[in-house]
C-alpha positions, 0 to 999 in steps of 0.5 A: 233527870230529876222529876221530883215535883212530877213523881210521886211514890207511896205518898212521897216525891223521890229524885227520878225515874231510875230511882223510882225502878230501883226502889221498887226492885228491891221490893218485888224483884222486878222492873216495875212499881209494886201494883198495890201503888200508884205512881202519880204523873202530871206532865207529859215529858214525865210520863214519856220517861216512865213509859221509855223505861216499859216500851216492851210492856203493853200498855192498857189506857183507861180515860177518865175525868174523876169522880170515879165510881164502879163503872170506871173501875171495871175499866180498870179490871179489864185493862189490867187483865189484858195489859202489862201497865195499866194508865188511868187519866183523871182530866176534866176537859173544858174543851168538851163542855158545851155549858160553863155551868156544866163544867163548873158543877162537874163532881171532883173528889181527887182524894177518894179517886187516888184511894180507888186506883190504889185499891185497884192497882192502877199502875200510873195515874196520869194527871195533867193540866189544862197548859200540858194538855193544851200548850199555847199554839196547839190545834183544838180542832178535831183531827178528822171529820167526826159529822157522820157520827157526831151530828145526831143524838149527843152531838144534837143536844150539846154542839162541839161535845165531840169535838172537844172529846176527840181532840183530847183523845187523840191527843192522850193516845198521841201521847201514851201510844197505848195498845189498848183503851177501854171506854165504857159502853155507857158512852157508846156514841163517844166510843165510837168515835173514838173507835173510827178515829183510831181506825181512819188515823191509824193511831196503834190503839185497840178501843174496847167498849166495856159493859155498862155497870148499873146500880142495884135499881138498873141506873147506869152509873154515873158520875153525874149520878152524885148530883142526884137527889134521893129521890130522883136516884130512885126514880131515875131507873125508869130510864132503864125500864123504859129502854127495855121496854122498848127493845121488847117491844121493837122485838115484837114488830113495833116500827122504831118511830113509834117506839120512840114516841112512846119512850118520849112520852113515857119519861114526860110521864115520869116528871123527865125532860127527854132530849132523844130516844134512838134506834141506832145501827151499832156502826154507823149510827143510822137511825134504823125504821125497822129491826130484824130479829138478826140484826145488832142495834143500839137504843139509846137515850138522853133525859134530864131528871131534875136538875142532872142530865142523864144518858143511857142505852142498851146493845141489842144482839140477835135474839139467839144471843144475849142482850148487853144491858 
């Protein structure tokens, strides 16, 4: 079956699937595409071939939307450590912006991406369209009801977010069939949406929420992050002081609503526009009133600073163990 517009290896297109397995064979004695390359794939039925040739390997999934940056790839290091075939998507989703503008500024840097996975050794980039992604008569509504976990924080601030996130990522593990994806912690409310639908819709898939990587300053790395003056980058990691500052002081006995009061009016301070600063049941996404010393919780916060909308939070463990920050 000829695929020559869909595949491309080292740079060039070759005619199929089994040419690509036999050419790589013959440079690594083995079934697979050397992992100093990336087979780059962009329709769906191209990329099922590929995976029928490795339907015993297993395979780690790595969702993205480009602009890669340190963060993304360490998804990649854990998925190739825990997988046979690691698959990285590069699809910025338009279902899932709530703001044309939004979209529209959205970084790309396609070419520097490629590079990246390169260097990583990114088995498959997967990088579809929106007509492959959303073919004409295709439900855009999500495959289950999300409100319990999609109404507060970011589902608060930006209406249809997650639903847009969950169809599109119901629709990439439908079809990888993955057995592992890795999200970034960073995104812990999509996450865990995620997480519940692979759960409630029995998808096969294992969602693993991978530590948050932070620039030298404590900012959480962003792709939005490109957007930044230099400026606003340096004072940008008072988001993550301000977080801190509030697991301290919830851990000394404050109540979460006035925690919560104080972030606001500290990033008011700082020139920030907060949307929302939450105590959260790591499960459930409760708001929580009170924390005991025991109990596992998520702080997490949304603010604009500038013209660029930034998001964070920190995982708090009970006090004997260490806090994922």
């Amino acid at each position: 079956m000829y695929v020559a517009e869909t595949i491309n290896y080292k740079g060039t297109f070759v005619e199929s699937l089994v040419e690509i397995t036999i050419f790589a064979s013959r440079k690594t004695n083995h079934l697979f595409i050397d992992s100093s390359e990336v087979i780059t794939i962009t329709t769906i039925s191209s990329l099922q071939q590929y995976l029928s040739l490795n339907r015993r390997q297993k395979k780690g999934f790595v969702p993205t939307m480009g602009a890669l940056h340190q963060g993304h790839l360490s998804l990649i290091d854990e998925a190739r450590a825990q997988s046979d075939i690691t698959i990285v998507s590069i699809y910025v989703n338009p279902t899932q912006f709530n703001e044309s503008s939004d979209l529209q500024n959205y970084p790309r840097t396609l070419s520097q991406d490629v590079l990246s996975l390169v260097k990583k050794g990114c088995d498959v980039l997967f990088l579809p369209t929106d007509r492959e992604m959303y073919p004409d008569g295709l439900d855009k509504s999500p495959p289950l009801d999300i409100s319990a976990w999609a109404s507060t924080m970011e589902g608060e601030f930006r209406p249809g977010h997650f639903d847009g996130m969950a169809r599109v990522m119901y629709r990439f593990i439908e079809i990888l069939k993955p057995d592992k994806v890795f999200m970034g912690q960073k995104d812990y409310q999509q996450y865990k949406i995620v997480d519940q639908m692979s759960d409630e819709l029995d998808l096969g898939a294992e969602i693993i929420a991978c530590p948050i990587i932070r620039e030298e300053n404590g900012l959480a790395m962003s792709s939005r992050n490109l957007r930044l003056t230099a400026e606003n980058r340096r004072e940008a990691s008072k988001i993550h002081e301000t977080l801190q500052e509030g697991a301290e002081r919830l851990r000394a006995g404050s109540s979460s609503s006035i925690v919560e009061s104080w972030a606001m009016d500290q990033m008011l301070s700082f020139g920030f526009r907060p949307e929302y600063f939450k105590v959260v049941d790591k499960d459930s996404l409760e708001p929580l009133d009170e924390v005991e010393p025991t109990r596992e919780f998520i702080i997490c916060t949304a603010a604009w600073v500038g013209e660029v909308r930034l998001i964070d939070n920190i995982w708090i463990r009970p006090q004997e163990e260490k806090t994922n920050e």
